[in-house]
C-alpha positions as CSV (number, residue, x, y, z in Angstrom):
1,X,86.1,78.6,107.8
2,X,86.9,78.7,104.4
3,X,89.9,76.0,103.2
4,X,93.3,77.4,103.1
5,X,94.6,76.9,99.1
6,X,97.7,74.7,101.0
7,X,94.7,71.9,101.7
8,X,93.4,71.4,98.1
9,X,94.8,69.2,95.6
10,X,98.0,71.1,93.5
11,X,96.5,73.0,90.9
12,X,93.8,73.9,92.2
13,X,94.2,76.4,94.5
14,X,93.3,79.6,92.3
15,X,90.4,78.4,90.9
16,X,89.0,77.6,94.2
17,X,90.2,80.7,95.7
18,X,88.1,82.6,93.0
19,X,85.1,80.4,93.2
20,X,85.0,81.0,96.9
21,X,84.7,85.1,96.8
22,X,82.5,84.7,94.0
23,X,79.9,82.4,95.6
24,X,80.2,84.0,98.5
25,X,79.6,87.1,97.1
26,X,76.0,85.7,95.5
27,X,75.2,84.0,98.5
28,X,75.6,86.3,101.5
29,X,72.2,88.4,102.5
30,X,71.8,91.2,105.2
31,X,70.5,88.6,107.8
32,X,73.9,86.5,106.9
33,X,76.2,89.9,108.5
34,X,77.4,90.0,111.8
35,X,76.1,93.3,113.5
36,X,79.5,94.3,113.2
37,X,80.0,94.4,110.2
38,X,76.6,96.1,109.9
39,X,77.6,99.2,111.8
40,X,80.7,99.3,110.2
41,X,79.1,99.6,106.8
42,X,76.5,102.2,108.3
43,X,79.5,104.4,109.8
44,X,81.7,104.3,106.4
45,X,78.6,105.6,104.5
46,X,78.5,108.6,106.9
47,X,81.5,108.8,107.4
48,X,82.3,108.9,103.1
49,X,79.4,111.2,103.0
50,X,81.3,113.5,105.4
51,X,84.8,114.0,103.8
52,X,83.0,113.9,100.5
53,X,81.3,116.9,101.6
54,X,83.9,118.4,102.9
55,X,86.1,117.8,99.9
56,X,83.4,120.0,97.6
57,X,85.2,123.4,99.5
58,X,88.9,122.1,98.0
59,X,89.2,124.6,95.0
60,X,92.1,122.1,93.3
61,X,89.2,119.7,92.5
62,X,86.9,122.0,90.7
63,X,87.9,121.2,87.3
64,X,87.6,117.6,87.6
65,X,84.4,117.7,89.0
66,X,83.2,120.1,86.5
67,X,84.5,118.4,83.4
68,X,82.0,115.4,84.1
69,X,79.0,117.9,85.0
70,X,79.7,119.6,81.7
71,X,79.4,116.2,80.3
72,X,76.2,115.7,81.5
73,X,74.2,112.5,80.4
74,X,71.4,110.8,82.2
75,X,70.9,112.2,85.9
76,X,70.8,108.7,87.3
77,X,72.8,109.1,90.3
78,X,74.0,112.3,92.5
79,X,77.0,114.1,92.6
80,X,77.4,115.5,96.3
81,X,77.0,118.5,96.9
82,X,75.9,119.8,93.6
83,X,72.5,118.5,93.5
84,X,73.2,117.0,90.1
85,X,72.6,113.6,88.4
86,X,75.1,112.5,86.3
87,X,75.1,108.8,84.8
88,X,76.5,106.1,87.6
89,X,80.2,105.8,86.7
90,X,80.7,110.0,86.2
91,X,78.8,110.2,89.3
92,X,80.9,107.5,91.1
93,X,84.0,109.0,89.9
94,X,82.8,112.6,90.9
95,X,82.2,111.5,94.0
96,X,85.5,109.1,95.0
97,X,87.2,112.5,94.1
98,X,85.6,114.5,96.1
99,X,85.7,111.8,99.1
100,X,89.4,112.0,98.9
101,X,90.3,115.7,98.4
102,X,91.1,116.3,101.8
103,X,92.8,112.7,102.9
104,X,90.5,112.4,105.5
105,X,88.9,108.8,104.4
106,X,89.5,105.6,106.3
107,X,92.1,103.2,105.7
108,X,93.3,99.7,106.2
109,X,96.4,99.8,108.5
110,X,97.0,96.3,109.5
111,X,98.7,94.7,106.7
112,X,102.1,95.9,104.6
113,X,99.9,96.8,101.3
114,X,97.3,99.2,103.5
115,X,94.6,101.2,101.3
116,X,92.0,103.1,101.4
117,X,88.6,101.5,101.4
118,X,85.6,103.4,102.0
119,X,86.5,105.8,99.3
120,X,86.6,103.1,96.9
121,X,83.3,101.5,97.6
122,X,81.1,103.6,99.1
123,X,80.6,106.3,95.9
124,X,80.6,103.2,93.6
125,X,78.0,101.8,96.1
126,X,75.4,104.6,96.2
127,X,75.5,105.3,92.7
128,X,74.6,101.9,91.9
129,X,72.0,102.0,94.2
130,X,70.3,105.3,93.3
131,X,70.4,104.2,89.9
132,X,68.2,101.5,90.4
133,X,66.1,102.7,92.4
134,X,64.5,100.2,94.6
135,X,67.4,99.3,96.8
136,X,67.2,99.1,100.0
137,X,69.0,100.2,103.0
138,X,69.7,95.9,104.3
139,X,71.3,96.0,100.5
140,X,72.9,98.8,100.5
141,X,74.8,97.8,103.6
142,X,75.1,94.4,102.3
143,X,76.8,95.6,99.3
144,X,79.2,97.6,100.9
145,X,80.0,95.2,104.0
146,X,81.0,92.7,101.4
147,X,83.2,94.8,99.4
148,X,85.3,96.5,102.1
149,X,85.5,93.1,103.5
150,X,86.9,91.9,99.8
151,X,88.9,95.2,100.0
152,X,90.5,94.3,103.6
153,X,91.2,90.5,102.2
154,X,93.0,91.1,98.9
155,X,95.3,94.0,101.0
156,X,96.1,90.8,103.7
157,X,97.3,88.7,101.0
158,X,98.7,91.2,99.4
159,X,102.4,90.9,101.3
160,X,104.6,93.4,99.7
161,X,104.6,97.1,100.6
162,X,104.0,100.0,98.5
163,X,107.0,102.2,98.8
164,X,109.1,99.2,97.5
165,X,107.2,98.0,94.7
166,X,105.9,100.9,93.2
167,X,102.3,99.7,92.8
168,X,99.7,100.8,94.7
169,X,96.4,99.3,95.6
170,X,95.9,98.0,92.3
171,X,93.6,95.3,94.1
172,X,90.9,98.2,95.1
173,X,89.5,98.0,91.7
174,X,87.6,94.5,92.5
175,X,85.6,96.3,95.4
176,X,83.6,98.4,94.1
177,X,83.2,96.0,91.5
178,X,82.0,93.4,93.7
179,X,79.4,96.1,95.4
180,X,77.9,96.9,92.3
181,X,77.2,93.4,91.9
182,X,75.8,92.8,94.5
183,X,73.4,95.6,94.0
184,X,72.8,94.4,90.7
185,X,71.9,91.1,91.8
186,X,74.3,89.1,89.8
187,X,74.5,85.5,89.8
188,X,78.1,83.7,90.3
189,X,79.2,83.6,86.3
190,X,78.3,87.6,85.9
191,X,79.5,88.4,89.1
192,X,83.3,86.5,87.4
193,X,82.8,88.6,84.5
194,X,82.8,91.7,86.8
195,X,85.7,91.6,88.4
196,X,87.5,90.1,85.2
197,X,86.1,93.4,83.5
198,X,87.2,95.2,86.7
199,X,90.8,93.6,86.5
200,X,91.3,95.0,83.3
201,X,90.9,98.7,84.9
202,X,93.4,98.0,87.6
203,X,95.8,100.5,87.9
204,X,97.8,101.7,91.1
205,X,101.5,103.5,91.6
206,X,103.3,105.1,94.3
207,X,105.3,108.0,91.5
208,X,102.1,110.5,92.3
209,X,103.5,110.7,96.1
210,X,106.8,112.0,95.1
211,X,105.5,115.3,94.5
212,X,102.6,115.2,96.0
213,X,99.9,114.6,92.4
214,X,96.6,115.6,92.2
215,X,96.6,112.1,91.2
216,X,96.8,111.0,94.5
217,X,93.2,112.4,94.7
218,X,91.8,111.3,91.3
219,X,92.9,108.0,91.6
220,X,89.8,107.4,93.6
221,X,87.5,108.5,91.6
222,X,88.9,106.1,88.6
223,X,88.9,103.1,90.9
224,X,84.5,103.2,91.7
225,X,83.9,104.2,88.2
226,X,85.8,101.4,87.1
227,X,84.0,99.1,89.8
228,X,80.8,101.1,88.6
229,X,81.2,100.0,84.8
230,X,82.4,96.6,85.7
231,X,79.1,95.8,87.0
232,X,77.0,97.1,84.8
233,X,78.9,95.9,81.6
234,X,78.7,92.4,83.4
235,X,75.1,93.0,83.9
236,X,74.7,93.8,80.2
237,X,76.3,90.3,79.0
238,X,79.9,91.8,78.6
239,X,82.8,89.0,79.7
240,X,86.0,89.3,81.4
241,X,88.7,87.4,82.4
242,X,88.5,84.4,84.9
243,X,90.4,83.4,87.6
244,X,91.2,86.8,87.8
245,X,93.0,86.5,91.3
246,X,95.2,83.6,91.0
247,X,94.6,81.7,87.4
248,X,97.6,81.3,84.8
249,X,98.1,85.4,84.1
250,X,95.8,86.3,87.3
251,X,96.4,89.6,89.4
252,X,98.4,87.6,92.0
253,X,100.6,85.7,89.7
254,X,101.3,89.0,87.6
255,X,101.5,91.9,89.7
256,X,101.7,90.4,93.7
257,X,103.7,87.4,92.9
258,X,105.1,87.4,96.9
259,X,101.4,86.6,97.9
260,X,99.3,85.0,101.0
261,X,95.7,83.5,99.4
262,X,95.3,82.4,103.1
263,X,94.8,86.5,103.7
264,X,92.1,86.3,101.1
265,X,90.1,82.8,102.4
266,X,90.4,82.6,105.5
267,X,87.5,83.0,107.8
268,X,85.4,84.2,104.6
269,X,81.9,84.7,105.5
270,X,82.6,83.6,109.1
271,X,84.7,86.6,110.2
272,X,84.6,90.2,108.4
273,X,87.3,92.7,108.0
274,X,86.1,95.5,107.3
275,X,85.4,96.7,111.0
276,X,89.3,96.5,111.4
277,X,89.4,99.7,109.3
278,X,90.6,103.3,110.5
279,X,88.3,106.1,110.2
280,X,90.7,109.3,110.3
281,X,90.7,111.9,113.2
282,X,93.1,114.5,110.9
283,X,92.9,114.8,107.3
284,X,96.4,114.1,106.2
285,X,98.8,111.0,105.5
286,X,97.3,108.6,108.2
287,X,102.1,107.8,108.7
288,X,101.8,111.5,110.3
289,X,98.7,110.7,112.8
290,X,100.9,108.8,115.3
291,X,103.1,111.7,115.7
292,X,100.8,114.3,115.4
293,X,98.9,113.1,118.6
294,X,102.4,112.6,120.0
295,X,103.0,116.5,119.4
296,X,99.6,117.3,120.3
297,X,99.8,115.6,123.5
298,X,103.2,117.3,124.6
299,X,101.7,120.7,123.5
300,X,98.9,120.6,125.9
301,X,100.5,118.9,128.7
302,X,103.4,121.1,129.1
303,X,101.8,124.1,127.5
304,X,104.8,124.2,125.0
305,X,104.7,128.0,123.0
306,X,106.3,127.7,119.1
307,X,108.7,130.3,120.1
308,X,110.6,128.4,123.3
309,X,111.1,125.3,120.7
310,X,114.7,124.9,120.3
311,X,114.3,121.1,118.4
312,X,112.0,118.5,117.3
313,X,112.9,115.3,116.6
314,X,110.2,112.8,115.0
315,X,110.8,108.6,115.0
316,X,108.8,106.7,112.6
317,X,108.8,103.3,111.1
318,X,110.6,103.3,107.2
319,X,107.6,103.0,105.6
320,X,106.2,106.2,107.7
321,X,109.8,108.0,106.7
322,X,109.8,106.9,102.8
323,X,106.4,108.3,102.6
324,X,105.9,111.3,104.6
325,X,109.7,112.4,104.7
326,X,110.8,111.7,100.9
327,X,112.4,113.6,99.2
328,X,113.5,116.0,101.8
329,X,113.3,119.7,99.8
330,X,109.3,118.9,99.6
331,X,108.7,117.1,102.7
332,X,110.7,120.2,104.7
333,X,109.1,123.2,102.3
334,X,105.9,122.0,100.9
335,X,103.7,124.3,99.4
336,X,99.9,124.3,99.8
337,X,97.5,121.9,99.9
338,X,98.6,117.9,99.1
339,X,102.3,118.5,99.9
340,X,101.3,119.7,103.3
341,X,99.7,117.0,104.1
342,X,102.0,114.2,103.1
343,X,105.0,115.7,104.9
344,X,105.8,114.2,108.5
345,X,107.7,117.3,109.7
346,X,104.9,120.2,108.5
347,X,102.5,118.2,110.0
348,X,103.6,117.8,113.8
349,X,104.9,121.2,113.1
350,X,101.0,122.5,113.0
351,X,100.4,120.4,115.9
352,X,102.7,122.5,118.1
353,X,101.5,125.9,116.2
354,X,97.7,125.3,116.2
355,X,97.4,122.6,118.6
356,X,95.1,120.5,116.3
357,X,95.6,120.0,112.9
358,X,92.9,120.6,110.5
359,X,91.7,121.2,107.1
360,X,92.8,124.6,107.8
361,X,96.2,123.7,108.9
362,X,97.0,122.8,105.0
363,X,95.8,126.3,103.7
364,X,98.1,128.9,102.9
365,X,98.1,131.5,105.9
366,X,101.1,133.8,105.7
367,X,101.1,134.4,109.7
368,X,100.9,131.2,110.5
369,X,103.0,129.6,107.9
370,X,105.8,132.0,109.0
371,X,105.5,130.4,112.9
372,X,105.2,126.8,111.6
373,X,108.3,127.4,108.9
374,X,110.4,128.6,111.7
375,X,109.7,124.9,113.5
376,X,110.2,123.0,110.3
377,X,113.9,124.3,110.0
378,X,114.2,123.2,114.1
379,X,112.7,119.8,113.0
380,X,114.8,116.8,112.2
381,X,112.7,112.8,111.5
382,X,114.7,109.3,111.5
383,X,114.3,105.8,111.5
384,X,113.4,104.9,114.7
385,X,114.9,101.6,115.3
386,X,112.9,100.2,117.7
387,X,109.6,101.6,116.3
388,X,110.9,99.8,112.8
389,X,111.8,96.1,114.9
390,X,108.1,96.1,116.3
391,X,106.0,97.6,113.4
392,X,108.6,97.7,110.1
393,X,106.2,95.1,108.8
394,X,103.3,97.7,108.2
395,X,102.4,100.7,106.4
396,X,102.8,103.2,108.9
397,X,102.9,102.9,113.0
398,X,104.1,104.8,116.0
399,X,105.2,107.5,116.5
400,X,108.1,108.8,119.0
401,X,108.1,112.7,119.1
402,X,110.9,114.4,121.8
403,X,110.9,118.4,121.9
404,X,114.1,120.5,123.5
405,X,112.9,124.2,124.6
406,X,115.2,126.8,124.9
407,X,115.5,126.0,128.1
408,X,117.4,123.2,127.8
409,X,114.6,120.4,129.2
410,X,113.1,117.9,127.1
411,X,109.5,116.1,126.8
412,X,108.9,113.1,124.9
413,X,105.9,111.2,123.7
414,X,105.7,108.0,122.2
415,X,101.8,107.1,120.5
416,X,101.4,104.0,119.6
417,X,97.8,103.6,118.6
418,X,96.3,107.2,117.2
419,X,92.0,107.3,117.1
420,X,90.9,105.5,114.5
421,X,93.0,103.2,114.5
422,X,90.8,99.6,115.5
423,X,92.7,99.6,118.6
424,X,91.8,103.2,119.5
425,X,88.4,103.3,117.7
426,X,86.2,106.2,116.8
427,X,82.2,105.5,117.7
428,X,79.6,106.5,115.8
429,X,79.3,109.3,117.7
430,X,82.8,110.5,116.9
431,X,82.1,109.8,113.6
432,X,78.9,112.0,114.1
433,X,81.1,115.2,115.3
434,X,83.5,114.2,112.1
435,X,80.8,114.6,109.8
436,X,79.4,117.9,111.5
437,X,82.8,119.5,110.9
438,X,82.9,118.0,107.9
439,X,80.1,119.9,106.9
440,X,81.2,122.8,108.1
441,X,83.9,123.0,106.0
442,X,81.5,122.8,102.8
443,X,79.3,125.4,104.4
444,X,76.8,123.5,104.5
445,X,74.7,124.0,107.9
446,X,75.8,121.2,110.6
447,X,71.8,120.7,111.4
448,X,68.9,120.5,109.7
449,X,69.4,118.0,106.3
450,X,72.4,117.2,107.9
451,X,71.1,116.1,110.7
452,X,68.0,114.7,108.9
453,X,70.8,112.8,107.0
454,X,73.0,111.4,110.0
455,X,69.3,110.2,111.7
456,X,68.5,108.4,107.8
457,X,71.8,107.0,108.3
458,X,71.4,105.2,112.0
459,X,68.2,104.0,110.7
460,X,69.5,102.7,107.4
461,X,69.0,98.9,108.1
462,X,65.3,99.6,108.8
463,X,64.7,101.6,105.8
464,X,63.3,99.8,102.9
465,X,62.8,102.6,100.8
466,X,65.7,104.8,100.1
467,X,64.0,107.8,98.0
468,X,64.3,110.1,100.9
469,X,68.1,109.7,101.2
470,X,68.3,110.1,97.5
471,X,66.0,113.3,97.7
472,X,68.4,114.9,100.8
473,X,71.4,114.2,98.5
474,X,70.5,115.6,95.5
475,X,67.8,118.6,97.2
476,X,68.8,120.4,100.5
477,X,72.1,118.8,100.9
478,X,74.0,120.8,97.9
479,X,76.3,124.1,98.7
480,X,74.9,127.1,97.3
């Protein structure tokens, strides 16, 4: 176990705290993982791969996707879905876009900063890779089993929450960062320039949820072409800034002052966190997923119909509330596609309507949207204040859904745990039927390369060669 910064001599506690990631960045190999860790990596990839795909059918995307294929440049690396090359960082931002069109990307729920990992590291990850050429699939996973580790550890110490700072995962930037170094086989002193150059990029705010941005979306696509550039601008002799976690003007000390370097230290190498992550049953705000089970549950049990709804009342945690029920004139009439799916009250709304909520359930369909408006004006949401006493210290967390029909009885559900989260976890398999409908969406057949892709994927720590997951990508796995 790593020393905690409390045990070393005053003074020295940042500059140990950085020399620890760093060497144990350089140091770890694929034999050092715990098979844990291993399979995470393996089911982010797919399951990255998945939403990615998926996110190619989200028309609101288009012109930032094609803005960097009109740019062109060296086809090093392949932008999903469109069988094109672009250079690593375009294709690394093309691709974090595209990963999180549809909010449907894991996420870190056990600490009060959160974030989303996977869609941070894993584009920045593969187009490193395929731009070297001769990585293979133990590095790959290696790569990105350390940096959604990194990821997990710099959200612990991170101790402050979003929606009462302002900033937002501004710490994501040094993942991808530390993946492409990995890949790129840095040793400890370029591996600090990386992330020094990567802390320069770091950028993060919570002002895009207030209507609902795009920004929200291509935010993570600036974050793994940041991490992209960082390594390779490290690679080429470029230097950045050390200490970059907790020296004089370091990211702590500047931007997380009320900070835990214990989060980011302890149990390094001995214990990874990345397994602890949340792949995402419904693609929407993971504060809604609580209560959308909650509303799915009572739906099905009692075989509740729209039209015999008389109320709906919906108990979160504040953070759940501030995010998904702020400002109320969007949150309770939100317009196609983002607004949809940050707003609490639309989304359990759909759950009673449709009785699952899918990438569908955020598209505009005028006979539908008339049945799930009339819920939305029957729908009221609160600060549940027990909910807030047990999990107010997190992101998001239960929640309590109670419906009154117009017959005067009432059901309620509370959902503490939604699948995904690490203590209701999604298997491979899960992920597997993800990824199928997931493909689906994009139109791209759900057997076949895709199937050819998810058996690559199971094998990927045998495979020591990875030109045939390169050729799948960039051949028979692109929409027509």
């Amino acid at each position: 176990m790593a020393p905690s910064p409390s045990c070393l001599p005053a003074g020295e506690a940042a500059v140990t705290a950085d020399q620890l990631v760093i060497e144990h960045l350089a140091r770890t190999r694929f034999a050092d993982l715990p098979g844990a860790a291993v399979d995470h990596a393996r089911l982010a990839i797919l399951d990255t791969l998945g939403v990615a795909f998926a996110g190619t059918a989200r028309p609101e995307i288009r012109p930032a996707i094609e803005l960097v294929l009109a740019h062109g440049g060296r086809p090093e690396s392949t932008v999903l879905g469109a069988g094109v090359g672009l250079p690593a960082p375009q294709a690394a931002f093309a691709n974090g876009v595209l990963a999180r069109a549809w909010d449907f990307d894991d996420i870190f729920k056990l600490s009060p900063a959160a974030g989303h990992a996977s869609v941070n590291v894993v584009p920045a990850a593969l187009a490193v890779a395929e731009r070297i050429g001769t990585v293979s699939g133990p590095q790959l996973l290696t790569a990105v089993a350390l940096a959604e580790d990194l990821f997990c550890r710099l959200s612990l110490a991170t101790k402050t929450e979003a929606n009462q700072t302002g900033r937002y995962c501004m710490f994501a930037v040094f993942a991808p960062a530390a993946a492409a170094a990995k890949l790129l086989a840095l040793p400890p002193p370029a591996i600090a320039h990386a992330l020094g150059i990567a802390y320069a990029q770091a950028a993060g705010e919570m002002q895009k949820y207030q209507t609902s941005a795009l920004t929200i979306v291509l935010q993570n696509g600036f974050v793994p072409m940041a991490g992209v550039l960082a390594g390779l601008l490290a690679q080429g002799g470029a230097s950045g800034a050390a200490d970059v976690f907790t020296g004089r003007h370091g990211f702590f000390r500047v931007f997380e002052p009320e900070h835990d370097l214990d989060g980011l230290i302890r149990g390094l190498g001995a214990h990874y966190v990345g397994p602890e992550l949340s792949p995402k049953a419904y693609p929407c705000c993971s504060c809604s997923h609580t209560s959308i089970e909650a509303a799915l549950h009572l739906a099905r049990t009692h075989d509740v119909q729209p039209d015999r709804i008389a109320a709906i009342r919906v108990g979160v945690n504040r953070a759940a509330f501030e995010s998904t029920c702020v400002p109320r004139p969007l949150k309770w009439n939100p317009p196609p596609i983002s607004p949809r799916q940050f707003s609490l009250p639309y989304c359990v709304a759909a759950a009673f309507v449709d009785r699952s909520v899918t990438v569908r359930s955020f598209l505009p369909e005028p006979a539908r949207d008339g049945a799930i408006w009339r819920l939305l004006e029957r729908t009221t949401a609160h600060i549940d204040p027990e909910i807030e006493a047990a999990f107010g210290h997190l992101a998001d967390g239960p929640g309590r859904v109670t419906v009154r029909l117009d017959t005067g009885a009432e059901h309620s559900r509370l959902v503490e745990y939604e699948r995904g989260h690490v203590k209701n976890p999604m298997t491979w398999d899960d992920v597997v039927i993800k990824f199928q409908g997931c493909c689906e969406t994009a139109g791209l057949p759900g057997d076949g390369p895709s199937g050819e892709l998810v058996g690559l994927l199971s094998e990927l720590d045998t495979l020591h060669d990875l030109t045939p997951l390169w050729s799948l990508l960039r051949g028979r796995l692109r929409r027509a």
